[in-house]
Structures are given as structure tokens and as C-alpha cells.
N, C-alpha and C positions, 0 to 999 in steps of 0.2 A: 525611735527604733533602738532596740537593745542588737548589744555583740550576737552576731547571727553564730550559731552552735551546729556540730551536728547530732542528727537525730536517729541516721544509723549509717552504717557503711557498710558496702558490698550487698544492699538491698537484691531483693527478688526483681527480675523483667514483672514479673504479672503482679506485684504489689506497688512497683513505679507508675505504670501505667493506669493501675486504678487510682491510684493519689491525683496522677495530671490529668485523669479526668474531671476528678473532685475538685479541682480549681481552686484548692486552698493557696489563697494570696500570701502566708507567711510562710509559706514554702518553698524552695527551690532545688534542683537537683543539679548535679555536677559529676561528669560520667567520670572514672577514674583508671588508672590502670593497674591491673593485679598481676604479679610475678605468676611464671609460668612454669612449672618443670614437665617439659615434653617425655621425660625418657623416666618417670613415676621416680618411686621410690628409688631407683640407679643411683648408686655413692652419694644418698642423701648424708651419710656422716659427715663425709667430704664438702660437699654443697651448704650446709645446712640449711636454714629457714629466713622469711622475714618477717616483720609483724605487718599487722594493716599501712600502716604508711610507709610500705618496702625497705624500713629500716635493719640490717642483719642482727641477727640475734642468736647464731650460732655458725659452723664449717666458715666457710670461705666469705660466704654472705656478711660474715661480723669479723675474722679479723683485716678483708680487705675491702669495708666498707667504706672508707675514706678515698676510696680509689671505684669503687664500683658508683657510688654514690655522687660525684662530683660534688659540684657547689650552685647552690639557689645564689640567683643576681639579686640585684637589689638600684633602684631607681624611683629618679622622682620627677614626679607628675603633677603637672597643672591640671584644676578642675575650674568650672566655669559656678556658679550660685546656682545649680538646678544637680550640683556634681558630678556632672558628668565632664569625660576628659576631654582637654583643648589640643583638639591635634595639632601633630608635629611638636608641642610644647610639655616633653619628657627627654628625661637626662640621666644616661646612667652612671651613679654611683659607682656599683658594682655588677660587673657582666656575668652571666652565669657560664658554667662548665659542665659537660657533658660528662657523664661519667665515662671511663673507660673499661674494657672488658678485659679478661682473665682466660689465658691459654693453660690447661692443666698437663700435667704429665702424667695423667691419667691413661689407661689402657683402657678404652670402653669396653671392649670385649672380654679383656682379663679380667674386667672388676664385674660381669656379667657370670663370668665361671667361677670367680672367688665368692662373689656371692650364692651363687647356688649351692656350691659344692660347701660350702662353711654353715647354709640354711640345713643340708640334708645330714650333719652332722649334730647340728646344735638340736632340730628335733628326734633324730633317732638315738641319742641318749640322755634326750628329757634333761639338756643343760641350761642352767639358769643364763646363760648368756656367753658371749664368743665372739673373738674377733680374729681378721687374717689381714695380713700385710705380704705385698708385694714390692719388693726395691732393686732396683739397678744400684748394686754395692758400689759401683765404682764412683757414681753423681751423686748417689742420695735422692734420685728422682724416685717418687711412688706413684708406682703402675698400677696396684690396683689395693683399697682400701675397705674392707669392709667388716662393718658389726652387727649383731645381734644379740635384740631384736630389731629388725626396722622400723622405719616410719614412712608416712606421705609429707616430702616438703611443701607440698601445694595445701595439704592441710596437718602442717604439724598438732593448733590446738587439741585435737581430736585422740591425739595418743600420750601415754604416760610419759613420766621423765626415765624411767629406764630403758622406755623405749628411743630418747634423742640422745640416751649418753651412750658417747664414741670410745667404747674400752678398749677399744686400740691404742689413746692416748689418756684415756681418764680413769683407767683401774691400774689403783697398784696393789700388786701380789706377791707374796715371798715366789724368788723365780723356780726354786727349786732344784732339778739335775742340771736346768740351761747351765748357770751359774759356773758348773765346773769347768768351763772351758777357759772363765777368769783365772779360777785359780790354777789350773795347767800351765796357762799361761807363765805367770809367776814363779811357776814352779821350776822350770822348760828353761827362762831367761835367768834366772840365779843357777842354774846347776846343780840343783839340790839333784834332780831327780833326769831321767831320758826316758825314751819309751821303752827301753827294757829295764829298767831298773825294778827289781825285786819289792815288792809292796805284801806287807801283811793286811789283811782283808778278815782275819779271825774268823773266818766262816758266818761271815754276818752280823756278829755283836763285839761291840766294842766298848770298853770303858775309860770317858777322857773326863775328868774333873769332875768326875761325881756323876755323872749323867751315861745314859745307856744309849749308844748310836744305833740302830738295826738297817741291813738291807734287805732288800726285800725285792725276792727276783735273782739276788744276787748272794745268799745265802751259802753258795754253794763254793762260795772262792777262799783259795787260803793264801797261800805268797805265788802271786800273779804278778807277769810287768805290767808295768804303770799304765801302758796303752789300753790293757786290762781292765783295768778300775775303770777308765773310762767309759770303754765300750760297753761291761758289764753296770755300768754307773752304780760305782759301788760306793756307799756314803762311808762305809769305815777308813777304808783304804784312802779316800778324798781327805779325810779327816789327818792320819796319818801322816800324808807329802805335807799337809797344811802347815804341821806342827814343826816340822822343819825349817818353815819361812817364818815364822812369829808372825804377831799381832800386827806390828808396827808396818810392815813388809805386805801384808793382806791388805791394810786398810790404806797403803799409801797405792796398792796396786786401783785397789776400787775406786778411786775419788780419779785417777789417773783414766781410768775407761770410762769416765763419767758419770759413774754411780752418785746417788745424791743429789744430780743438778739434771735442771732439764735438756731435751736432745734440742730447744730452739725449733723443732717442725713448727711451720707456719698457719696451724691451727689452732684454734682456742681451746683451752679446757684441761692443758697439757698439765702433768701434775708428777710431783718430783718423786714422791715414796718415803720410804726413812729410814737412814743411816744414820744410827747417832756416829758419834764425836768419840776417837778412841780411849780420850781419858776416862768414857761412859760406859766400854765393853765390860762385860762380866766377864769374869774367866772361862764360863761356857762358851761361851760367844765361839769362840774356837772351834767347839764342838759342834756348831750348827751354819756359820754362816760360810766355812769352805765349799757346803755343799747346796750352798742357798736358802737358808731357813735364815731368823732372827733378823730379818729387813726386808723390803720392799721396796719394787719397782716396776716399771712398765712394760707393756709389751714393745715398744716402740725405741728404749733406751735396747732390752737383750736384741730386739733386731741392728742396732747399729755396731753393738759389738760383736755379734758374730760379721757383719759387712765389714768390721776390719778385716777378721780374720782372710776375708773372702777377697778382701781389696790389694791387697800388701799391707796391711798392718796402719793403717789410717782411718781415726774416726771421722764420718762424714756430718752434712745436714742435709736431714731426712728433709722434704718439701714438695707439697701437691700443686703449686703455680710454676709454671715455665716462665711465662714473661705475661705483662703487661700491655694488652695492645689498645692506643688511646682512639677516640674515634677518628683521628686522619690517616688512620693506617698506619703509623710509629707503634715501631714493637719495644719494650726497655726491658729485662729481664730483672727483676727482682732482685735485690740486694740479700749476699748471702748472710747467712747469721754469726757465719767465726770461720775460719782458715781449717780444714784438714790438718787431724793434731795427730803424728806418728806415735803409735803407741804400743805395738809388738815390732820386733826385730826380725828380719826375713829369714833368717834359720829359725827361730821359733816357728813361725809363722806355718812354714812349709812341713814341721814334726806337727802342726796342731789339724792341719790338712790330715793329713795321714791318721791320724789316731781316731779323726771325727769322721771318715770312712770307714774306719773298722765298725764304729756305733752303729751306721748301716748295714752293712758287709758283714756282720757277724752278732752285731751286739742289738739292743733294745731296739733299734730302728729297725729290724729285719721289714716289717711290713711297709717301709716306705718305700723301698728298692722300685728302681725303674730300669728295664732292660738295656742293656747299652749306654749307660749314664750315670757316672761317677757321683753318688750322692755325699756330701759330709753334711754331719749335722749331730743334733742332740736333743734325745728326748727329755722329758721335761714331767714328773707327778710330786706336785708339792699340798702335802696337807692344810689347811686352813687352820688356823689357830682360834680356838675358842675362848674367846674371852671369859664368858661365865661360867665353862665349867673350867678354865684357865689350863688349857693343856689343848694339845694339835687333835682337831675331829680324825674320827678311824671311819664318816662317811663322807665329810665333805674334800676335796680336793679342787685344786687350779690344776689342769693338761696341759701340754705345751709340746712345740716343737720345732725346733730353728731350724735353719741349716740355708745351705748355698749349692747349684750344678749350675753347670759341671765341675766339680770338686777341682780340674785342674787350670779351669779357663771361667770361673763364674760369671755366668751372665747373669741371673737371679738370684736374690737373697730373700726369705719369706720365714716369717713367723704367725705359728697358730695357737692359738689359745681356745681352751673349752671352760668354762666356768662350774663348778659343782654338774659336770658328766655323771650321771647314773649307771647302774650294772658293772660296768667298765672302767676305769679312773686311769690306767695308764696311758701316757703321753704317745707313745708310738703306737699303738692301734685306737686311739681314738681323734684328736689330732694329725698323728701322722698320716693316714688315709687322706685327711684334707688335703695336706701338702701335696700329698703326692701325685694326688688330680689336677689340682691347679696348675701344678711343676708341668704336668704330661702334657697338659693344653699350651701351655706355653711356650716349652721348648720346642711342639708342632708349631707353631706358631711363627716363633721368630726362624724359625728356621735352621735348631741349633740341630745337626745331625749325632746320630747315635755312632759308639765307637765301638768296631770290630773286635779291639783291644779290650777293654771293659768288657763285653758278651762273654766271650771265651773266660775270663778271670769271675763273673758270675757263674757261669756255667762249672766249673770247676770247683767253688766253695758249694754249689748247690749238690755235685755229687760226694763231697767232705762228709758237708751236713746230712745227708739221705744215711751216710756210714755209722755215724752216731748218733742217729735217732733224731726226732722231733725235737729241736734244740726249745725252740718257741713255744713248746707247749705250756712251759712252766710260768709263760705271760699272760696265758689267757683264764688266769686266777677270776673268782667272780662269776657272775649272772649275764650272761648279754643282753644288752637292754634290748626292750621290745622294738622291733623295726616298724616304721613306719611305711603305712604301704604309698603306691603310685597310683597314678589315676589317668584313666584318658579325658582330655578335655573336650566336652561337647562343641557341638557347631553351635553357633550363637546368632549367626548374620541372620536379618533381619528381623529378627524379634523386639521386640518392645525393653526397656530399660527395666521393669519388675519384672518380663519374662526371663532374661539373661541373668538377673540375679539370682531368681529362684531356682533356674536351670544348673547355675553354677552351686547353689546352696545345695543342693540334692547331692552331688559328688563330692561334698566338704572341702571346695575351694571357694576364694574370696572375689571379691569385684572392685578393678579400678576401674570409673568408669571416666571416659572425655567424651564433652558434648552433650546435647540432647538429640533425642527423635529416636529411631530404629537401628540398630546395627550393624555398621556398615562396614568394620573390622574387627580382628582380636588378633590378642598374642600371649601365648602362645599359640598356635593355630588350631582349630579342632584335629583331632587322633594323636596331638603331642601327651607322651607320658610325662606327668609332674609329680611332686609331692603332693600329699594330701596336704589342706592348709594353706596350700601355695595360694598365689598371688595370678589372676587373668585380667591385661588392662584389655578395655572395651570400648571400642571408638563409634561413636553415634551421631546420627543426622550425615546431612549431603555436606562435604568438606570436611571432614572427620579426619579424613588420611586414611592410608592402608597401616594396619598393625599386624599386619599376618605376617605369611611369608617374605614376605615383597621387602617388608621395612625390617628383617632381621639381620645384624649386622653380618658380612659374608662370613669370618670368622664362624659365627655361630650357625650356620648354615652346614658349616663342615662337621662339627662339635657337639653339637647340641645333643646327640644320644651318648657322649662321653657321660662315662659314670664313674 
């Protein structure tokens, strides 16, 4: 008898049973068990996948598989001349170990609104891809994590590789406006500059070492303070404080916020970007990277330095595992990856507050604002650089949008990214919309109440701005991309598995389906509005579970018609 092989895995029920009827003697079967994701495609970035022999191979599945996995025993056993074993006459070597399971810091709900609200963005301006993070600034815990485009963990092989890559942590991109909040930064703790200090902005063109700087949006500024520049995110003016601090003074700030080096989050795939080495800057370099051009990095590194800002000035680690809980109930929390490194000073800190509400309050962020709720933050539209035609695209662009509320007490810190956005390319109306759904359900959520204070101080800039006209208008340069429409989702329940699909094919939505037999739940429920496109899991046969109403988390019960 030759080494027994297999011949397939994860066989059909109705081709098992035709074989065992066929009574083929060189055969045998051995049932196995197959990893399960009940809640579909939910923070599959976060999760990732395993292969056939439940080995991880990406999210949490593969960097805590050494822990999810335990240990195969190993033992030795007496056999008698026919091989068969001599009981009681086995010895174990080595005893196996159960693997242990993973409590995340996950918001199920929030990464359920993150996701949606991040899906209904990423297709209503036809963006090659997108990602949104939510963090508690103060732990570094991540609430809710999501990319696009998704996958099914339950069957990854079935979708492309850019559909399992997590650009949350595995795209790097020149960050663009985020960036200035660094250089303020530096700016703010040397004393070059304060928020009123006088800044020339040259009405939008500037000439620094041979190269021509433009703003754009912000065209319109001449000697503005400094808070100014910012709010109006004006790359001359940014260039300008820059040349103040030198070379030496920029790049010892950035390697100091962690530029260059990974943030350590405890996912795979994490990917540094590129700062060269300052003996390697051009003398341009000046002229681009004050305002975030000429290097790259992640969404995941600008989320932790604005959570300085938002924290007291300490960089944290970002991390999706709470603790480790083995199977006798021993919970261990995860070892962290490096100590909280102070890196802005608390008078800076409290001027970069202040200046990163005016960006809301007044400047590019206008369409983020949320009534009664101190928003600081920074939009973000950074050109793409084209290699072949060797100069920055005038179509392609990365959005972005950081920030932290309540600007004076943060409870959340969240960054969005849009990848090559169509019609539209700027950071605060295409991006910032995401934020600013996510933010609304969240703060409903935890229960952060609205401030009397705040209304009244919107309401007042609101009738400033009615005085001077349509400040905003001059942002909504461009085509708006085509919207995509909504749909009501059919009743499905007890239909057949090709009736539910075709049912759902007819309104241009998708089908996850669990189980076999007839239909005996969905979710979203029939008469929910969705995205066209979207995604309806579809629970089948008797034991299926309820996926309707019944099984919607309460959160989303209250929520779910937020837009």
C-alpha cells in the first residue's frame, strides 16, 4: 500500500455519497471542519482568510495564528502484526493545545456604518478604492476598520488581490494637505510662526528653487495669519513657514512623528512608504514636502499623528486584538509594541486645536460640520505622480480627511481616504462626507451629547457666511460624479436558492447565500433601501437562523436609515 493522498477537499454531500455507494476499497473519507464567518464579509480586512487546512493567510487569521492555532500532540503507540493499536499501550510525547480565541476592539456596529457609508462613497464617485479608520486617540484601540473593495472570508479564492488588499495599512500615498498639521506643528514649537502671524500666500503662485507652487481653492489669499494658510490650506503660504525651519528641522520633525517607520498595528501587510535620507533631498524637496508631496505614507501612520494631536501630544499603537482569551477562560491582553512617545508640547498642541477647527468652521472642511460638535481636522487632495509622463496627473488624485470630536474632549479620531475619486477630487466634499456620517452615528451612539456652546458659535459663523456670500462655492470646481441610485430589497423568504438570486439579479443587487433549501431569512430585510450593487446575505433551509430584523444589531435598528 502506497502513502494514502488526498484526492479532493471540501467534496460535494451528493458526490460523497455517490462514491460510498460505489464501494471503491481505495478510498476513504474523513469529514473535516471548515472556518466559518457568520457576520459575511463584516471587517473581513480586519479578520482576514484561511486556506484549506485553516492555516491564516492574511488580518488577524495570520498574524495571530500562532495563538489562534495552538499545537498538534504528538505520541507513541504500540501496534499489534495485523497494525492495529494495543490498547492502553500509547504515550504521549507531546500533548496538544487548544488554540485560543481573540477579543477585538472592534465596534461591530461602527464597522457596519463605516462600512456602508465608505461603500456609498467609494461607488458614487467611481473610486478605484478606499479606506476608513476609526480609533479611540487615547488607546490606540480600532473601533471600526474598513476597505474597499471587499471580499467573502468564507471564500476568499473567488476574488481578486485588490479586492483582499487592506489600504488602510497597505497603500502608501503622498499624504498631501493632511501633512500640514506636521509642519505647523514645528512650526508653532520653534516660534518661527503663531496663529496670527502675517504669512505671504502670493495669491496662489509661488516661486521656491526653480519650481512653481499653485493653490488651488486658495488662489484668492495674499498676507493672511498663519491659522489662515491652514484653514484655507494654502500650499504657498505652507511652503513659506517651511523655509523658516530648514531642511534639517523638517526632517528631524518627521522621522520624530514616525514618518518612515511602521505604526507596529498588529496586522499584516503594514508598509512603511518613502522618505529618503536628508543628505538625498533635492533642494526642491522644500518646495513639496512642507505640504505633503515628494514621499509617502499610510493612512494608518496620518491617523496616529493627528491622535496625537487629539491625545495630548503622544504617539500611540494603533491595534485591532483587546486580549487573548485561552480556552479555560484566562483572558492576557496582548503585549504592546513600544511605550507612548510625547511628541507635540501642550501649548502647541492646544494652538493646533484651534487652527484645525477653523478648517471646519470656516475653511475647506465646511461640509464636514456637524451641529453642536466641535469638529478639528484636515482635508486632504494630493495629486498622483506619474511616473511615465514624469510629472503630478491633472486626473488622478488620493482624498483624504483626518480629524478628531469633539475637538475639546476627543473621543474619536478617524481618517478617510478615496483613491482616484472621479467628477470630484477634493478631500472635504468627498471624503469628508464619509467622516462625517460615521462621526454622527458614533457620537449617537457612545453617547457623546451635543454643546449648547458650539450651536450658537455655528449658528453665528453661519449668518457671517450668508453676509459674504457662498464662501464654498469656489470648491465645488469640477463635474459631480454620477450618483448612484438606491433600491428597495425584495422579499425573498421562501423561495428557492436560483429564485432569490434571480429575484435579487433583477434589482442589481448581489447574493450571499448560508445553507441550503428555501429561504428562511435575509438581511437586509425586504422594503430596506440599499445601494445598488450592494450586498443581501440569505439564510436557507430549517436552522438557517433569522437574518432580518430580529438578528440586526440594536445599534442598527436605530440607524440604519442614517445617510
Amino acid at each position: 500500500r502506497g502513502r494514502p493522498f488526498w484526492v479532493v477537499r471540501r467534496a460535494r454531500v451528493q458526490a460523497v455519497q455517490a462514491l460510498e455507494a460505489g464501494r471503491f476499497p481505495s478510498l476513504s473519507f474523513q469529514a473535516e471542519t471548515r472556518r466559518v464567518y457568520p457576520q459575511g464579509d463584516l471587517a473581513c480586512h480586519v479578520l482576514g482568510y484561511c486556506d484549506v487546512d485553516g492555516r491564516g493567510l492574511d488580518g488577524v487569521e495570520l498574524s495571530y495564528q500562532r495563538v489562534l492555532g495552538g499545537r498538534s500532540g504528538e505520541r507513541e503507540v504500540l501496534r499489534d502484526a495485523a497494525g492495529r493499536r494495543v490498547a492502553g499501550q500509547q504515550v504521549w510525547l507531546r500533548r496538544p493545545v487548544d488554540g485560543a480565541g481573540l477579543r477585538l476592539t472592534l465596534d461591530s456596529d461602527l464597522q457596519h456604518i463605516a462600512e456602508r457609508e465608505l461603500k456609498r462613497a467609494w461607488l458614487k464617485f467611481h473610486a478605484k478604492g478606499g479606506a476608513v479608520i476609526v480609533m479611540d486617540p487615547n488607546t490606540g484601540e480600532i473601533l471600526a476598520l474598513a476597505s474597499m473593495p471587499e471580499f467573502d472570508p468564507g471564500d476568499a479564492g473567488a476574488y481578486p488581490q485588490s479586492a483582499r488588499w487592506d489600504r488602510a495599512i497597505g497603500d502608501a500615498f503622498e499624504p498631501g494637505s493632511t501633512f500640514k498639521v506636521v509642519t505647523a506643528s514645528l512650526a508653532l514649537e520653534r516660534g518661527v510662526v503663531t496663529p496670527d502671524t502675517p504669512v505671504d500666500c502670493h495669491e496662489g503662485r509661488g516661486f521656491f528653487f526653480g519650481r512653481v507652487v499653485r493653490d488651488y481653492g486658495a488662489d484668492h489669499l495674499g498676507v493672511v495669519p498663519f491659522s489662515t494658510v491652514l484653514a484655507d490650506s494654502s500650499n504657498v503660504g505652507t511652503v513659506e513657514v517651511a523655509l523658516k525651519l530648514g531642511p534639517q528641522v523638517l526632517y528631524d520633525g518627521m522621522t520624530r512623528f514616525g514618518f518612515g517607520k511602521p505604526t507596529g498595528i498588529d496586522l499584516p501587510g503594514e508598509v512603511v512608504g518613502s522618505l529618503r535620507p536628508l543628505k538625498e533631498w533635492h533642494p526642491t524637496a522644500m518646495a513639496a514636502i512642507p505640504f505633503g508631496q515628494a514621499f509617502s505614507t499610510t493612512l494608518i501612520r496620518v491617523l496616529v499623528t493627528y491622535a496625537a494631536v487629539a491625545n495630548g501630544g503622544r504617539l500611540v499603537w494603533p491595534h485591532v486584538v483587546q486580549a487573548v482569551v485561552g480556552g479555560s477562560g484566562a483572558q492576557e491582553s496582548p503585549p504592546e509594541a513600544f511605550t507612548p512617545t510625547q511628541v507635540i508640547r501642550e501649548s502647541v498642541r492646544r494652538q493646533l486645536v484651534s487652527i484645525l477647527e477653523g478648517v471646519v468652521d470656516r475653511g475647506t472642511g465646511v461640509a464636514i460640520s456637524l451641529p453642536g460638535y466641535a469638529i478639528a481636522g484636515k482635508t486632504g487632495t494630493a495629486q498622483k505622480f506619474d511616473l511615465k509622463a514624469r510629472r503630478y496627473s491633472k486626473t488622478k488624485s488620493v482624498s483624504t480627511f483626518v480629524g478628531f470630536v469633539p475637538a475639546d474632549h476627543p473621543v474619536f479620531v478617524s481618517a478617510v481616504m478615496l483613491d482616484e475619486p472621479r467628477g470630484l477630487d477634493l478631500g472635504g466634499w468627498t471624503s469628508g462626507p464619509v467622516f462625517r456620517s460615521v462621526m454622527s452615528a458614533a457620537l449617537a451612539a457612545y453617547g457623546v451629547p451635543p454643546s449648547s456652546a458650539v450651536s450658537r458659535r455655528q449658528e453665528a459663523q453661519a449668518r457671517a457666511a450668508a453676509k459674504r456670500g457662498d464662501w464654498t462655492a469656489m470648491y465645488k470646481r469640477g463635474v459631480e460624479a454620477e450618483p448612484v441610485a438606491e433600491v428597495d430589497v425584495p422579499r425573498l423568504l421562501g423561495l428557492s436558492e436560483a429564485a432569490a438570486r434571480l429575484a435579487l439579479r433583477k434589482d442589481g443587487l448581489r447574493a450571499r447565500v448560508l445553507g441550503r433549501g428555501r429561504v428562511r431569512g435575509q438581511f437586509p430585510p425586504a422594503g430596506s433601501s440599499i445601494l445598488q450593487h450592494g450586498t443581501v446575505t440569505v439564510a436557507l433551509g430549517v436552522g438557517a437562523g433569522p437574518v432580518g430584523a430580529a438578528a440586526r444589531p440594536p445599534l442598527l435598528q436605530r440607524l440604519w436609515g442614517l445617510r
